[in-house]
N, C-alpha and C positions, 0 to 999 in steps of 0.2 A: 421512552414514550410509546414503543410500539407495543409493549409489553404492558402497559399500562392500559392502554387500548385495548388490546386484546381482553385480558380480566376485566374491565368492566362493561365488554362487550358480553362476558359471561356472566353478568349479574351479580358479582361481587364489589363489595364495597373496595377502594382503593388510595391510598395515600402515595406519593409519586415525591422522595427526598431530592432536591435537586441545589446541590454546593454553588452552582453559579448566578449572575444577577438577570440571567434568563433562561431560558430552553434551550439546547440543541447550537451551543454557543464552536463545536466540534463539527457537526454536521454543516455550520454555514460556512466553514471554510473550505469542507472539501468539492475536487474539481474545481480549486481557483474561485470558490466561491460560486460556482455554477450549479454542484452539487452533480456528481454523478454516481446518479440513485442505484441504479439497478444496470445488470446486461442481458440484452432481449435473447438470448440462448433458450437451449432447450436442460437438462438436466447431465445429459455427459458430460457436455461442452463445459455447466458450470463445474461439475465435480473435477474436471480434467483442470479446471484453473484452481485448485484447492492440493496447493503440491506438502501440507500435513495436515492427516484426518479428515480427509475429504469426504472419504466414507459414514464417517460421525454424521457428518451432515444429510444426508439422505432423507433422512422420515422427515425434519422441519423444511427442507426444500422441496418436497412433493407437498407437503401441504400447505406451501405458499411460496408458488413459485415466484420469475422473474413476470408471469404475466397475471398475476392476480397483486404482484405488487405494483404494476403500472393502472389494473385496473381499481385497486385501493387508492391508487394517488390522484385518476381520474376522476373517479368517483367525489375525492373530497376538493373537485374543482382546481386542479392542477394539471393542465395540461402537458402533454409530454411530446417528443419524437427521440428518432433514434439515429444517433450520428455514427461515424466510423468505427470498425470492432465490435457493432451493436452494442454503444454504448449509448444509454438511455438519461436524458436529460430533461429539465422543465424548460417547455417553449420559452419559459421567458430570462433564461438564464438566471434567474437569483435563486440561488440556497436558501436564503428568505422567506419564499416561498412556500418552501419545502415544510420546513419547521413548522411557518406559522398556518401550516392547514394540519399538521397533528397536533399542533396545542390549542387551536377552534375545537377540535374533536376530541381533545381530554376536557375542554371546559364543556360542549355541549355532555360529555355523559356524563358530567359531573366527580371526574377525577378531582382529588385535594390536592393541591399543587402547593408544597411546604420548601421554603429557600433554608435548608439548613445538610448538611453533611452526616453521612450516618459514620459512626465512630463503631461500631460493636454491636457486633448480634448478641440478644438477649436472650438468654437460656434458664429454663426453670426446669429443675430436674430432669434434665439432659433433654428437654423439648424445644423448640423454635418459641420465642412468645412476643418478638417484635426485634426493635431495632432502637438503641441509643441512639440516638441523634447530638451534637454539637450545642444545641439548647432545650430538647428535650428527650423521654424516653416516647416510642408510638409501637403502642401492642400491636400484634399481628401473629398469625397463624402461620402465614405463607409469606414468605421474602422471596422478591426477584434480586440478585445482583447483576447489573448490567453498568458498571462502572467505567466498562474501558480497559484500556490496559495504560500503558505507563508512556505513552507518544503524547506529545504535543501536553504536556503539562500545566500550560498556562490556561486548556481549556479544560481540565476539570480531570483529567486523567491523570492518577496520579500514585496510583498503584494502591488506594485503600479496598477495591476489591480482590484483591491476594491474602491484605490480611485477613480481610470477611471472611473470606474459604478456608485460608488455614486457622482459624479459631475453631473452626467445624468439620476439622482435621483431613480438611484437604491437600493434595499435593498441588505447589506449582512448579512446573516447568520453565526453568530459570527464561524471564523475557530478555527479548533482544529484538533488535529494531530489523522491520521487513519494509521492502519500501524506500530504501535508505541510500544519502550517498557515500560514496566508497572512498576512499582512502589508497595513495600511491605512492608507490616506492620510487627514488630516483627525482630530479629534478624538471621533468619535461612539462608537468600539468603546471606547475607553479606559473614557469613561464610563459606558460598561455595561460592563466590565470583570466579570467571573462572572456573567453572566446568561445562562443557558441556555435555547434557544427550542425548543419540541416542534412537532410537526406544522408545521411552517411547509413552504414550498415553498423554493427555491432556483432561480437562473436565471443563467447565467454569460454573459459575452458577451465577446467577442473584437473589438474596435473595437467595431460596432454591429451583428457579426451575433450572433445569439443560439448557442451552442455545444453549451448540456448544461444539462439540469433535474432536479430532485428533490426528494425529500419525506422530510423526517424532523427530525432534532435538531441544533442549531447550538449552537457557546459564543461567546462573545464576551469577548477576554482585553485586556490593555494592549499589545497589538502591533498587534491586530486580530482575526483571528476560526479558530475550531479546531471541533473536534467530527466526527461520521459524514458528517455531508452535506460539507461545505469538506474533510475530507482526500481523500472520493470525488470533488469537483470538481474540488481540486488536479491530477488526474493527466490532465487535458483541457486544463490551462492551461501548454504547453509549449514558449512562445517567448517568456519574461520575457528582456527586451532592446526586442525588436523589435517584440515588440504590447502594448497596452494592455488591460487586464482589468477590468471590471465586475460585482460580483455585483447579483443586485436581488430581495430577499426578499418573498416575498409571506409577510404576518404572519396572512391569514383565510384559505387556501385552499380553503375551504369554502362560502368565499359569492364568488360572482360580485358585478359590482361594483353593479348595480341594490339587488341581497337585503342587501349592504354598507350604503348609503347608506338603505336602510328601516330598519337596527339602528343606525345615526348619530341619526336623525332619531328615533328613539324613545329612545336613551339623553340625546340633548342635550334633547328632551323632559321624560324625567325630574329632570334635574338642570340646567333653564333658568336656575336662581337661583343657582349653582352656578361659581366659577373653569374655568375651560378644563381645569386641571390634576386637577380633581378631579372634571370631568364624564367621565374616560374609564378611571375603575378598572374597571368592568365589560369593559373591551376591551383594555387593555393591561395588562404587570407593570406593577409600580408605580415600580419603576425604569428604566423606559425612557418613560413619559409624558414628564417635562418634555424630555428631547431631543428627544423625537418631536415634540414640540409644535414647539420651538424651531426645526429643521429645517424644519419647513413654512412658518416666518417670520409665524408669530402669537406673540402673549404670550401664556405659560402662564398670566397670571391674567387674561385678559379675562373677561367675563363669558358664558356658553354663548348665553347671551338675543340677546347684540349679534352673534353670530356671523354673516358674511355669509353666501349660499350659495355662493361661490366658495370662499370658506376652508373649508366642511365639505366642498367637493371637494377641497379640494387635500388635505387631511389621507386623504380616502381613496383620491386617488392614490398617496400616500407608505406607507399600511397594505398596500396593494398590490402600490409596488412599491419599497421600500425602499434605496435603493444604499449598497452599499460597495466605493468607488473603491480597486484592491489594487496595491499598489507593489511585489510579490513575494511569493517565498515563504521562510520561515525556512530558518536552515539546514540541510544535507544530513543533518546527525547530529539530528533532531530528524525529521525524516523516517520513516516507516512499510517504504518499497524508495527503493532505490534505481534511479536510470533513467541508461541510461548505464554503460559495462564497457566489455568484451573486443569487439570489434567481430564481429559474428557475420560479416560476410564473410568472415572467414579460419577461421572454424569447418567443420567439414561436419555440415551438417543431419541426417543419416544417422547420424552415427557421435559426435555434441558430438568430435569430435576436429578436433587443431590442424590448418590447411592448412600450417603452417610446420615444427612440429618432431614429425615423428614418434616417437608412444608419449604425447603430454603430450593430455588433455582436458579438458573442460570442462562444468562443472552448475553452475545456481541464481543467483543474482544475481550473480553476477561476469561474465554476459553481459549486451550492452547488450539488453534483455528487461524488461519490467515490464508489469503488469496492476492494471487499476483492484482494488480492495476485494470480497473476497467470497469469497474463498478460491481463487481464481485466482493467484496467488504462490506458493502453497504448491503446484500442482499443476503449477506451472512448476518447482519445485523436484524434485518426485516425478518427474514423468517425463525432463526431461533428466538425472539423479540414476541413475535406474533403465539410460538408453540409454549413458552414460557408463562405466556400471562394466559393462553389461553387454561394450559394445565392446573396451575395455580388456582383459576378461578374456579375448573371441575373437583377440583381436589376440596377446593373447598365448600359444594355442597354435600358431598358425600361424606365430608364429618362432621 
């Protein structure tokens, strides 16, 4: 859409294929349907959240950054603010929103808006000349592919811009899902299966170095473990195969580990007459006591009285530093982006056009491009979106 906009902001005529039974049926889901557009950063900040090819991104993010895209969405009567992490949202919470003030804006400039799937770039003597489509062929000079990548399948992503590139002998860099929940070894997450952890810390580690921290809300499912912190860690953990991954929860991060062991020593105080298991409701859910217990290699019903002080350390080394040993991550279609596309070496930074087939370019997750969580996706979308159609449409007065 924003690619589409952009070229017929440049006076070119514009056709806009779209597989689904509406617009932007992907964008109204993300942020829970809230849509979180953009992050009000300045350009380090974004490039620093773009952990491959960030650098690609440079020329389409200065010429549209995070604040000419809040002023483009202002503009078309969509108010904004800006909540936690400067992340940038529409006042009025719907995605809905969002969508439906780019497609006022491709009907007022009189984009053709066609419900059909492109199947194949059409080539006449090794030149661009349109696009097959699913019930017709539509000439063209210049093709945007801005298809997506292979997440969330049901909303129109579905990997047919991979083959569009490699028909036009482009490389892709095998996709796999960023964004994602992770997968564990060992039977701990099973059985906390729906317990969701608030303010907990998180600590991710790569063999034994430590990699990426955080703070906030974790789920724990029967694979292993999902929620805001584990999909924002997933996209730091980017060599399943060849490295090993450790997460390691801290359950108090409030209390250092001295301030810990005085709130130990006063709870097993209170409840000295008390099973192990029922001396630590005050500290834990109560579905996560008897693992936790069990994990530290004491019986959950010993008595709090008999406890040595070695075992009320090891229990608060474990509150600590909690491990969940990760075998991977789920699959790509279960994924938030995808990571992995259109190999941006053969793109030009300058222009998202192909170094291969003149007239064919390129926006939004169908390059190998992704960014951690916070609305950095979407503004990887907005500006190569914007540099793409705007290219497109100069490319096409000057032939």
């Amino acid at each position: 859409m924003m690619a589409a906009i952009a070229a017929a902001e440049g006076g070119t005529a514009v056709c806009l294929l779209e597989p689904n039974e509406r617009l932007g049926k992907k964008l109204n889901i993300t942020g829970k349907g809230r849509c979180n557009l953009t992050n009000n950063c300045d350009a380090d900040q974004f490039l620093q959240c773009i952990p491959c090819n960030g650098r690609f991104l440079y020329s389409a993010y200065n010429q549209f950054d995070s604040t000419a895209v809040m002023a483009f969405f202002m503009e078309l009567g969509v108010p904004l603010k800006t909540e936690r992490g400067n992340r940038v949202f529409p006042v009025s919470d719907r995605a809905f929103d969002v969508s439906g003030a780019l497609e006022k804006r491709l009907r007022r400039l009189g984009v053709r808006l066609i419900r059909d799937r492109a199947e194949a770039l059409l080539l006449q003597d090794g030149q661009l000349a349109g696009v097959k489509g699913g019930r017709e062929d539509y000439a063209a000079g210049h093709v945007v592919i801005a298809t997506g990548g292979v997440s969330y399948p049901l909303t129109g992503s579905t990997g047919d811009g991979y083959r569009l590139a490699q028909s036009a002998g482009h490389t892709i860099v095998e996709p796999r899902g960023s964004l994602v929940p992770l997968c564990a070894q060992g039977g701990l997450c099973a059985q906390l299966q729906g317990l969701s952890l608030r303010n907990v810390s998180l600590r991710v580690y790569e063999g034994n170095r430590k990699i990426y921290t955080d703070f906030g809300e974790m789920l724990f499912t029967h694979f292993g473990v999902s929620g805001p912190l584990i999909l924002s860690a997933s996209a730091h953990m980017r060599q399943f195969g060849s490295k090993q991954y450790r997460l390691e929860i801290d359950l108090k991060p409030a209390l250092d580990e001295q301030s810990l062991d005085k709130r130990l020593v006063s709870d097993f105080t209170k409840y000295k007459n008390s099973d192990l298991v029922n001396g630590m409701v005050d500290l834990l859910p109560k579905k996560m006591i008897e693992p936790f217990i069990s994990l530290a290699g004491i019986d959950p019903h010993q008595k709090i009285h008999g406890l040595t002080k070695r075992q009320r350390r090891s229990l608060l080394a474990l509150m600590k530093a909690l491990p969940v040993e990760i075998s991977g991550p789920r699959p790509v279609e279960e994924a938030i982006v995808t990571s992995g596309g259109v190999s941006v070496k053969e793109v030009n930074p300058s222009t998202m056009a192909s170094k291969l087939l003149d007239g064919l370019y390129f926006a939004g997750e169908v390059l190998d491009v992704d960014a951690y969580t916070g609305g950095f996706n979407l503004q990887i979308a907005w500006s190569t979106g914007r540099l793409a159609g705007a290219s497109a449409a100069e490319h096409a007065k000057i032939r």
